[in-house]
N, C-alpha and C positions, 0 to 999 in steps of 0.2 A: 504493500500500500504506500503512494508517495507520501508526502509530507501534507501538502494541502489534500487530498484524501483523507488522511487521518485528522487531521485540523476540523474535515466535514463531520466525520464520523464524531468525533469528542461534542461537538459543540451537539450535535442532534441526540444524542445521550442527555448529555445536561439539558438542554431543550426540553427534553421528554422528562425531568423529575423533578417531581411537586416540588420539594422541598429545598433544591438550589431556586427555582423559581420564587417561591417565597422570600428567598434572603437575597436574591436580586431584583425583587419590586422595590424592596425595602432598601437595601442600600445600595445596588446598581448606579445611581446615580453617581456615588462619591466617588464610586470603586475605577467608572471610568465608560457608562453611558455617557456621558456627559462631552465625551471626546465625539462622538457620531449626533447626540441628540440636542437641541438647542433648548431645553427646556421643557419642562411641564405646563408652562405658561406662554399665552402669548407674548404677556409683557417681557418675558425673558428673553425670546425668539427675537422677538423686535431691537434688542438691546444688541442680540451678537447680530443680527442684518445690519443695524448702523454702524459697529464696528467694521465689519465686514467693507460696509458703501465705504467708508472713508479710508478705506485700504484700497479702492477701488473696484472692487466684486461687485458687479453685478450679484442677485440674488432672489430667490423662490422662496415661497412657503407653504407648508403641507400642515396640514393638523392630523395628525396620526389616528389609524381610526379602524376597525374591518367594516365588512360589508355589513349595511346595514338589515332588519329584516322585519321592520314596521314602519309608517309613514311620521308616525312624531319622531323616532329618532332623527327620520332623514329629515324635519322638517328642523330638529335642533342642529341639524349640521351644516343647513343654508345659513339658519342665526349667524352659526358660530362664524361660516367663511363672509357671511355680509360685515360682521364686525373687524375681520380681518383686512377685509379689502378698503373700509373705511379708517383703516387708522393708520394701514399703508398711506393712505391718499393723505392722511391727516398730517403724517409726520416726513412727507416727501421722502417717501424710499426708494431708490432702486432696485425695486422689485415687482414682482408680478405671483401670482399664487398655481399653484397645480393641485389638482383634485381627482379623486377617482369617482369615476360612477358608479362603484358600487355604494359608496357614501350618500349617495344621491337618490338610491332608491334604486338603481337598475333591478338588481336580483329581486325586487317587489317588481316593479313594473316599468317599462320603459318609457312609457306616456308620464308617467312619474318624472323618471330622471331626469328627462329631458324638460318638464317644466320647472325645475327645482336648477336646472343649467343656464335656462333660458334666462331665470330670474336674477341670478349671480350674474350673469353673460350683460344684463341691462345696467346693473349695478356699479359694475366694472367699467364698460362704456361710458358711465356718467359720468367717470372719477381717472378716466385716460387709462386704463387698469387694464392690463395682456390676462386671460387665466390659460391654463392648460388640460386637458383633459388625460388623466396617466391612464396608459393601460395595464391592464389585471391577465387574468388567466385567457386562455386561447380561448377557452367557451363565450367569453365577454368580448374576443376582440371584434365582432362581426355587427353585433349592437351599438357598440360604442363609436366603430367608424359609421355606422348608419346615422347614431344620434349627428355625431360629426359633420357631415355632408348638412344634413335637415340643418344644424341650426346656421351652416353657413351661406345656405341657402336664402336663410331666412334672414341674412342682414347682417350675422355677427362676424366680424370681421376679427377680433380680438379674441377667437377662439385656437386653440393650437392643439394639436394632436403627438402619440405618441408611437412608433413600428420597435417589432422586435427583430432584429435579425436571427433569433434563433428557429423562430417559423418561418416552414416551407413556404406560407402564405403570402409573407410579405414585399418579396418582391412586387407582383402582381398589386398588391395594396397599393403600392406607392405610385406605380402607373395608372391606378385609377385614380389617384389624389393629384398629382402633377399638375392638370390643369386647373385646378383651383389655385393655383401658386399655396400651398399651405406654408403652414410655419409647424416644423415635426422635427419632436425630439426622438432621435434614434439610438437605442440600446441593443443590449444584446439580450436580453431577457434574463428573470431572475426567476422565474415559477415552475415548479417542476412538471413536463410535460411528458409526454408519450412520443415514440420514436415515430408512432403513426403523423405528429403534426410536427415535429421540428426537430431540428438536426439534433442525434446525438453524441454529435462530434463536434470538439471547441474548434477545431481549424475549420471545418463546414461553418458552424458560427463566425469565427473570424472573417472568411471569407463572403461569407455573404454580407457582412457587416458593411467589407470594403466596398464590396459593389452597389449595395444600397443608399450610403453615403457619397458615393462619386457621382450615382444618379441624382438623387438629390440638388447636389452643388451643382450641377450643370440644367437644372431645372430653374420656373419663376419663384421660387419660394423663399423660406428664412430654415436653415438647415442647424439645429441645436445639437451637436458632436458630444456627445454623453458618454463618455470612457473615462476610466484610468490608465487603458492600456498605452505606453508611453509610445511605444513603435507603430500602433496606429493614430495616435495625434500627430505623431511626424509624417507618416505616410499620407494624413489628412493635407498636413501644412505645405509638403509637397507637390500634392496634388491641384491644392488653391493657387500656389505662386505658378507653377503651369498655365492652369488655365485663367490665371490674374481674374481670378474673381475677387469681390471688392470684402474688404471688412464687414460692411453692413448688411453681408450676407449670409454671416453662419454667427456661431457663436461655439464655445467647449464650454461642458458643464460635467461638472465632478461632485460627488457628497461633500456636505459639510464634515470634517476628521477624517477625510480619506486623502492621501497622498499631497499635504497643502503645500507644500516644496514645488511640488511641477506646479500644481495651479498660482505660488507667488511667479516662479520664471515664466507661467506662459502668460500672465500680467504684464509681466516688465517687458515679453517680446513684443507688446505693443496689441495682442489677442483679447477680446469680449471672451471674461471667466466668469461664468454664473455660477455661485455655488448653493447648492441645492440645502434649505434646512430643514427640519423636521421638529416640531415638537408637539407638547401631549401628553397623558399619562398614560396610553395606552404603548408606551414606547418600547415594553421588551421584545414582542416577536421582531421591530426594526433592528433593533440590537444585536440579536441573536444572531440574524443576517449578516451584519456588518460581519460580524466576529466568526463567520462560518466562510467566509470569502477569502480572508488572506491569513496565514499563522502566525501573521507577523500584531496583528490584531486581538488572535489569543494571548500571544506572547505579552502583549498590553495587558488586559486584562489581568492577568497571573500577577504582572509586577504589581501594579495597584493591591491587588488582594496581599502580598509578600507585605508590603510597607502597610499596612493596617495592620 
C-alpha cells in the first residue's frame, strides 16, 4: 500500500469511530481544523477573507452544510446565504459565494432548488454579487446543469457553474455549455464514484482534466483552474502565454490551508488566486477530506495532537 493509500485508509478508520469523532467536534478546532476551516462563524470567515483581500486573494464562501431533506431547513439556508451575500456587499469584499444545490432543496425537489437559487441569484445581482453553483455526486450533476442553463436563461448572468474531470461525462458537458460563454470552475472530482461513470485512473483524470481546461480557455467564457497540482498550473500557464489569452480570462483557485506557498508565488507572478473558504459547525466531514488527501496533512494533525 503507498503512503497516500495508507494516509486514505487511516483517516476512513478514524472517520468511521464515534469516539475520535466526539473528541474532534470538540477540540478539532484547536488541534488544527482551523488550518483548512475558517471558522464556525460567519463573523470569523469574514475576518480571514479580509485578511486574505488585503494580501491580495481574491476569495469564496461556502457555509458548510449536507444535503438538505425538508423545505425549512433549505429555507434556513437561503437566510443564512442572503445574510452572507449582504455583509459581503456591506463590508466591500472581494469575494463572491458558492453553494451546493443540495442545500437548496434539490434532493427535495428541483422546482424547489431552483426557486431558493433564483432568489439568492436576484439578491446577489442587487449587490454586484458572482455566486456559484458546486457540484455534488454524478446522480446531481445532470439536475444541476439543467437548473444551470434555466436560470441562465432566465437572465442571471452572475450565475457560474462547476465540471468534474473525473466523469466520462464531462467533456460533452462543457461543449454543451460553450456557447453560453459560462464562467466554470473545473476540478477533478472528490466523490466517490463507480468505474461505470468516471475514470478510475488519476492519469485518465489528469488527462482529461488537461483537455477540459484547454477547451475551456480557448472558448467565450471565465475559466476558474481549481488545483493544487503544481505541474498542471504550469502546464495551464503555459498553455495561456501560447495562446496569449488575456488575465481577465481564467483565474487559479486553491483551498483555504492547502498549499498557500504556491498560491502567495502564483500572486506575486502577477495571476487572479481565489482562495476558497469554508466555515460552519458542520465542518468535520470537510476536515476529514482535507486530511484524507495528502499525508502531509495527517502528518499536521498528529503534530498539533503531540504538542497538546
Amino acid at each position: 500500500m503507498s503512503l497516500n493509500s495508507a494516509a486514505r485508509a487511516a483517516i476512513l478508520v478514524t472517520a468511521n469511530n464515534r469516539a475520535t469523532e466526539r473528541f474532534m467536534n470538540r477540540y478539532g478546532m484547536r488541534l488544527g481544523a482551523s488550518r483548512f476551516v475558517a471558522g464556525e462563524t460567519m463573523d470569523e470567515c469574514i475576518r480571514i477573507i479580509k485578511d486574505l483581500n488585503q494580501q491580495g486573494f481574491k476569495c469564496n464562501a461556502t457555509e458548510l452544510g449536507e444535503a438538505v431533506d425538508n423545505e425549512a431547513d433549505a429555507a434556513r439556508a437561503v437566510d443564512d446565504y442572503e445574510a452572507l451575500l449582504k455583509r459581503m456587499a456591506a463590508e466591500q469584499l472581494n469575494a463572491n459565494v458558492a453553494i451546493k444545490p443540495t442545500l437548496m432543496g434539490l434532493a427535495i425537489d428541483e422546482d424547489l432548488a431552483e426557486r431558493n437559487m433564483s432568489h439568492l441569484l436576484e439578491v446577489a445581482r442587487g449587490l454586484g454579487l458572482f455566486m456559484r453553483m458546486d457540484m455534488e455526486e454524478s446522480a446531481r450533476v445532470e439536475p444541476t446543469l439543467r437548473m444551470y442553463r434555466r436560470l441562465r436563461e432566465g437572465g442571471f448572468t452572475n450565475v457560474g457553474a462547476v465540471l468534474q474531470s473525473y466523469l466520462y461525462r464531462t467533456a460533452a458537458d462543457l461543449d454543451s455549455l460553450l456557447p453560453l460563454a459560462p464562467n466554470l470552475r473545473l476540478v477533478k472530482g472528490a466523490y466517490l464514484e463507480s468505474a461505470e461513470v468516471a475514470y478510475p485512473s488519476k492519469v485518465d483524470v489528469d488527462r482529461n482534466y488537461v483537455r477540459i481546461m484547454e477547451a475551456a480557455l480557448l472558448g467565450d467564457g471565465y475559466t476558474a483552474i481549481a488545483t493544487h497540482d503544481e505541474r498542471m498550473i504550469e502546464h495551464a500557464i503555459g498553455f495561456i502565454q501560447r495562446h496569449r489569452i488575456g488575465h481577465d480570462r481564467f483565474e487559479f483557485q486553491m483551498l483555504y490551508g492547502v498549499r498557500p506557498q504556491l498560491q502567495r508565488s502564483l500572486l506575486a507572478r502577477g495571476f487572479t488566486v481565489l482562495v476558497a473558504t469554508s466555515y460552519g459547525t458542520h465542518w468535520y466531514p470537510f476536515f476529514m477530506r482535507r486530511l484524507a488527501e495528502r499525508p502531509a496533512n495527517l502528518l499536521f494533525l498528529a503534530r498539533n495532537m503531540v504538542r497538546r
